[in-house]
C-alpha positions in Angstrom: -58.3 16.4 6.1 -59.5 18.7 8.8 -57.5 19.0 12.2 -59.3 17.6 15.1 -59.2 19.7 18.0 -58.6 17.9 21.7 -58.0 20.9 24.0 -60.1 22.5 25.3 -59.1 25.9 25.3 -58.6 25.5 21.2 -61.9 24.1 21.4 -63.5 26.9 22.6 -61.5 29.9 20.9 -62.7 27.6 17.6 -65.9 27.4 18.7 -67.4 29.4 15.4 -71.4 29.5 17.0 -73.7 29.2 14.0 -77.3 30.1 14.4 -78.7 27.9 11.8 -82.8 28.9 10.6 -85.6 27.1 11.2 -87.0 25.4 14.8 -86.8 22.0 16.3 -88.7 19.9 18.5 -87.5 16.6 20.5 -90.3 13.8 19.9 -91.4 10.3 21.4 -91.6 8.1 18.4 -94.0 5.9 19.8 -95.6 3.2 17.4 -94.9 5.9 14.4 -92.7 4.9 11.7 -90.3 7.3 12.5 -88.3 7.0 9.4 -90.7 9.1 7.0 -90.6 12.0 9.0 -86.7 12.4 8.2 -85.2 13.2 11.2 -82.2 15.4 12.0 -81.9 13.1 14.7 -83.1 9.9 16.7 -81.5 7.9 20.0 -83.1 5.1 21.4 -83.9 4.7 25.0 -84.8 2.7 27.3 -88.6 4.4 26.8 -88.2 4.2 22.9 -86.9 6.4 20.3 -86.7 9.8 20.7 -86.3 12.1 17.1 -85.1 15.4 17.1 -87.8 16.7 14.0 -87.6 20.2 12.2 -90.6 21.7 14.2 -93.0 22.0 10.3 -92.1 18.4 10.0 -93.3 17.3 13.3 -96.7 19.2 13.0 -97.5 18.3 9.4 -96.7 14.1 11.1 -98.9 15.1 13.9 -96.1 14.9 16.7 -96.6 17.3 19.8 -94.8 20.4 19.4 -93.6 21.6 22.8 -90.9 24.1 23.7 -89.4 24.8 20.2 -86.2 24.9 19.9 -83.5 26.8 17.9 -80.2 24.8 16.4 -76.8 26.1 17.2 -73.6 24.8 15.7 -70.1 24.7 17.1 -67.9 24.6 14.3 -64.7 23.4 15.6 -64.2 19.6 14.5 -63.8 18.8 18.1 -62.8 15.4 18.9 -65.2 12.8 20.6 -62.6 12.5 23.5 -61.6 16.0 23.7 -62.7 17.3 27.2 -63.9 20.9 28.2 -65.9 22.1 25.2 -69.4 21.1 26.7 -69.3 21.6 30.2 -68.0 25.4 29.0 -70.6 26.1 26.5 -73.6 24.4 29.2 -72.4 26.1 32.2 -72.1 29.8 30.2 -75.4 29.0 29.4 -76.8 27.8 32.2 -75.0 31.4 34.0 -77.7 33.1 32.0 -80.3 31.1 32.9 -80.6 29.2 29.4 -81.5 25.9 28.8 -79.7 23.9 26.6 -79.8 20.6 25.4 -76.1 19.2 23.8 -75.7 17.0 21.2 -72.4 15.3 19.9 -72.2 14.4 16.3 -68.9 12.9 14.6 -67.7 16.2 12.8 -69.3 18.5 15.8 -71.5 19.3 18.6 -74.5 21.2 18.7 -76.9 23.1 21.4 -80.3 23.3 21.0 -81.8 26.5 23.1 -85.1 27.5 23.4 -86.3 29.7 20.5 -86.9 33.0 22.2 -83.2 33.0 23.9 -81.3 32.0 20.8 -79.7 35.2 19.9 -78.7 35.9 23.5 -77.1 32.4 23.5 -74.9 33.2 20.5 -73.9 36.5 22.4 -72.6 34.2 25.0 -71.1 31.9 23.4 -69.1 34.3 21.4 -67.9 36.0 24.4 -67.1 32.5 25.4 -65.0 32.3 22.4 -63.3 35.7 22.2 -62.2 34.7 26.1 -60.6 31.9 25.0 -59.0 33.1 22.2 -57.1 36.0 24.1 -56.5 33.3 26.6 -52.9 33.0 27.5 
């Protein structure tokens, strides 16, 4: 079984930042039947569900495809009550001027950044990393 990691120092000098291919979008579901367009992943608000679609996906469904978005995964099993990890990686991020957009999953967490600043992101989020692992 894989080690779950709670601090947040671990957390980040485990970080592993993956640039994974392809673009995203985030969606309103609206009165589509969201479920055939396979989502990588949907919450539901107050407003309705909202889908995070792989960006071909959306346009071939007919969603809206604004500010594209590139995935990049964390890949320290970092626990859901393990604190630090986010408000690191955001506020590196948001140093540079970078949106991002977090999501928590079970095994690990994931920023979204916009497409044309996804490289840069990684940069900084391995410097991030290499920080925290000479860390004392």
């Amino acid at each position: 079984m894989t080690q779950v990691v709670r601090d947040a120092g671990e957390m980040l000098a485990g970080m592993t930042p993956e640039l994974k291919s392809g673009q995203y979008v985030f969606c309103a579901a609206g009165d589509r039947d969201w479920t055939l367009v396979q989502p990588l992943a949907m919450f539901r608000e107050a407003e309705g569900v909202s889908l995070i679609l792989e960006r071909s996906a959306a346009e071939a469904a007919g969603f809206p495809v604004e500010a594209p978005m590139a995935l990049i995964t964390l890949n320290v099993y970092s626990a859901l009550d393990g604190v630090g990890l986010t408000a690191a990686v955001s506020g590196a991020l948001a140093e540079a001027g970078i949106a991002c957009n977090m999501v928590a999953a079970l095994h690990h967490d994931h920023v979204f950044v916009p497409v044309e600043r996804a490289k840069e992101a990684v940069g900084i989020l391995l410097a991030l990393q290499a920080k925290a692992a000479t860390a004392p």
